[in-house]
N, C-alpha and C positions, 0 to 999 in steps of 0.2 A: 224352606226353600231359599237357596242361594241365586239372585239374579242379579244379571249382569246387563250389559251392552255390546255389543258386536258392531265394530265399524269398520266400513270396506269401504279405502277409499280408489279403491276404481269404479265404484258405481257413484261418488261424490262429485255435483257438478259445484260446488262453492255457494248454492244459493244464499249459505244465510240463516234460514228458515233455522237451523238448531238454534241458533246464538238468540235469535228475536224469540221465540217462544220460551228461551229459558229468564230471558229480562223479564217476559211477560209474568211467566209463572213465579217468579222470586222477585218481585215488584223491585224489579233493579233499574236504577236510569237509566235514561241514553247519555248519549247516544252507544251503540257496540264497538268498543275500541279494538286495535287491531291485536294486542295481543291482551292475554288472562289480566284479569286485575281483581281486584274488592269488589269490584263491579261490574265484571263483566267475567263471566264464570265457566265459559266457552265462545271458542273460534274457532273460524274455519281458516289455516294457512294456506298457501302455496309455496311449496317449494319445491323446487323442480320440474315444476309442470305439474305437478301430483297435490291433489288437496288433502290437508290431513287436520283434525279435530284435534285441541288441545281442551283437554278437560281435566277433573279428578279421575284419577285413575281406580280408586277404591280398592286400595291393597287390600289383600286378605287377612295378614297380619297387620297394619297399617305403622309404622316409624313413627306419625307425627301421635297416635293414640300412645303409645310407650315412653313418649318423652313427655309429655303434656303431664303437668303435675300434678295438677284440679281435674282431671277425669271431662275437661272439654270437647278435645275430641273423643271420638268412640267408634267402633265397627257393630252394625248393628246384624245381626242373624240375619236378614231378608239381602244384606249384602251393602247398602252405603255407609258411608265412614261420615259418621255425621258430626255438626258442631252445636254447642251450647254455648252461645253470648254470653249468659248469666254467669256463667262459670269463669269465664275469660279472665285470668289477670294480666293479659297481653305479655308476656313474658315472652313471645315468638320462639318461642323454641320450635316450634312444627312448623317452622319457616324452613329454619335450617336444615331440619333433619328429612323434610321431604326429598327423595330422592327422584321425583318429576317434576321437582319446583313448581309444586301447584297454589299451594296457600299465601295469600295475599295478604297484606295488610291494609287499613285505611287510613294512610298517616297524615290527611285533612280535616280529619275530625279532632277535635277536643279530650271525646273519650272514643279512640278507634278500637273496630275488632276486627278479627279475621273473617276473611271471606271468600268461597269456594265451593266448587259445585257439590253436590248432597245427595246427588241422584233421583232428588225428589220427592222423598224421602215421604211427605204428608200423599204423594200420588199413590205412592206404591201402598200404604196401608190401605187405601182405598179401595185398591186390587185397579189402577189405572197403571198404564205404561210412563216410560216419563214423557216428559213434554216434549224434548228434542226427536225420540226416535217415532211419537204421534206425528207430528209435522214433516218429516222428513218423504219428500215428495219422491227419492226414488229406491227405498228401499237401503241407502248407505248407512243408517243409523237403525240398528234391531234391537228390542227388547225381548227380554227373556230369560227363562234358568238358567246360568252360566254354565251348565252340564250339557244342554241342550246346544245352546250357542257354540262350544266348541264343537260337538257335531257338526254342525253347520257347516263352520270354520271349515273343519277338516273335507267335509266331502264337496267344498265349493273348490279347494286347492285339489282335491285327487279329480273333480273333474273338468275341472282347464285349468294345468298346471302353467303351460305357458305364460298364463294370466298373472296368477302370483307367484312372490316368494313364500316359498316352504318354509313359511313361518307364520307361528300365530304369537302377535309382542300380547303380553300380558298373561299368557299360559303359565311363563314360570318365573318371570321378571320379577325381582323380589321378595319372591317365596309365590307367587301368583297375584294378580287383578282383578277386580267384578268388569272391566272393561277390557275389551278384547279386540285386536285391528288387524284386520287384513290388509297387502299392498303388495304391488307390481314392482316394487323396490324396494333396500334393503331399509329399515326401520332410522338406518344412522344421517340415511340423506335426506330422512325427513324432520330432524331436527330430533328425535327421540334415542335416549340415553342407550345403545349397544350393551354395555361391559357390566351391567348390574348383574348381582351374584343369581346363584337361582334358590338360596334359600332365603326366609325372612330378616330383611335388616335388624330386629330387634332381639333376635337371636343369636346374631353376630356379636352384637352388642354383649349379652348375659355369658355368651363361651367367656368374653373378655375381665368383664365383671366378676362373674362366679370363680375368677382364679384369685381376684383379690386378698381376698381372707389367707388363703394360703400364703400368698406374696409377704402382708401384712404380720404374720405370723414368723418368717424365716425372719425377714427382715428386721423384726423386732430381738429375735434369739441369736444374733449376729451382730446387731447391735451392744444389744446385754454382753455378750462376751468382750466384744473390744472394748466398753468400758468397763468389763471386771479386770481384763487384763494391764488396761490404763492405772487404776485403783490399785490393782496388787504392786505393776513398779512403783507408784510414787511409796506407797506405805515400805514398802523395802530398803528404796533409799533413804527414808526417814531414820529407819533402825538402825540400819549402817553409819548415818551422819551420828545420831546419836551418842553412838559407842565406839570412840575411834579408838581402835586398837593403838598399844603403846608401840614407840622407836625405841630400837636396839640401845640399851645402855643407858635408857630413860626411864625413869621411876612410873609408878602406875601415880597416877593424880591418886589423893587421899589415900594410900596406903600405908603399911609401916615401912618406917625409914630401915636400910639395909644396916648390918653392923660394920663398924670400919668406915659408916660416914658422918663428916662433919655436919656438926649443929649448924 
């Protein structure tokens, strides 16, 4: 079973209450700073008057699992895109290639690692919800099947559309998310990326890749030729210098001498 998160934030009054029960649960310090860090793994923004949750979004294919070289990150069946410390050899590359800038580093540390929400990861084997959508006092944060949750999704927009934009961000953002958000405005004035494709980054990635070989192959037989062709003029003109043909009325070097000429 694939589960997910459902966040609506027109039912978010900003309390908070996600961000402090996820320190809690992931023995993360305080204080809860105002935006994602290493240590602080969710927020609740304001923008525009509208609050909205910044968290891991837990792609379905996930970008930062595809580039990561040691197998650190991972998307696990039940749905969170989880991280292994042990594994880490901080090489950030799942910095960059996340495309909701969610993974943090901890560059105060000596030996720093990545850090990022997980979903819960030890709740959910449990058969517990996560920690954020437990505490969540008015219903803006839901746990559940992500199959089930767009249901929801969908028959909360068919009935008060007024209410939301006819959209569900994470449905197919990136190839899809285990997190899913409803809002009464458009996704782009909440600070959250519009223009991402709708299939998986890491697949974009492998069209580009996978033609390699091919590329590497002309390129190599294109190569070869301009220098056979290089090869063949020098060796040509070599022959030519070689063997200069005689001038009119001039002896061949080393031949015999004509008759009628002086010694």
């Amino acid at each position: 079973m694939m589960s997910g998160l459902l966040f609506d934030a027109t039912r978010c009054i900003g309390c908070g209450a996600c961000s402090a029960a996820c320190k809690e649960q992931n023995a993360l310090p305080l204080p809860i700073e105002e935006k994602t860090t290493a240590y602080t793994w969710t927020v609740v923004e304001n923008r525009n008057g509208v609050n909205i949750r910044r968290l891991c979004m837990h792609c379905l294919t996930p970008t930062c699992a595809s580039v990561c070289p040691v197998g650190a990150m991972r998307k696990t069946a039940s749905g969170p895109v989880v991280y292994d410390a042990d594994k880490c050899i901080g090489c950030r590359y799942c910095i960059m290639a996340c495309p909701f800038d969610v993974p943090k580093y901890q560059w105060d540390r000596p030996v720093p690692i990545v850090g990022k929400c997980v979903m819960c990861f030890s709740r959910l084997a449990e058969g517990k919800p996560t920690a954020c959508a437990s505490v969540c006092p008015t219903g803006a944060t839901t746990f559940g099947e992500r199959s089930a949750l767009i249901s929801e999704a969908r028959s909360r927009i068919a009935a008060d559309p007024s209410r939301y934009v006819d959209h569900i961000y994470g449905l197919e953002e990136a190839g899809g998310t285990s997190v899913l958000m409803l809002a009464g405005v458009p996704f782009d004035q909440l600070g959250l990326r519009a223009n991402l494709p709708r299939e998986p980054l890491p697949l974009l990635t492998w069209r580009v890749l996978s033609k390699v070989p091919d590329i590497v192959l002309i390129g190599t037989a294109v190569l070869y030729g301009i220098h056979w062709i290089t090869k063949r003029r020098d060796y040509v003109r070599h022959v030519e210098g070689a063997v200069e043909p005689p001038s009119p009325g001039r002896p061949r070097m080393g031949g015999k001498k004509s008759e009628g000429t002086p010694a």
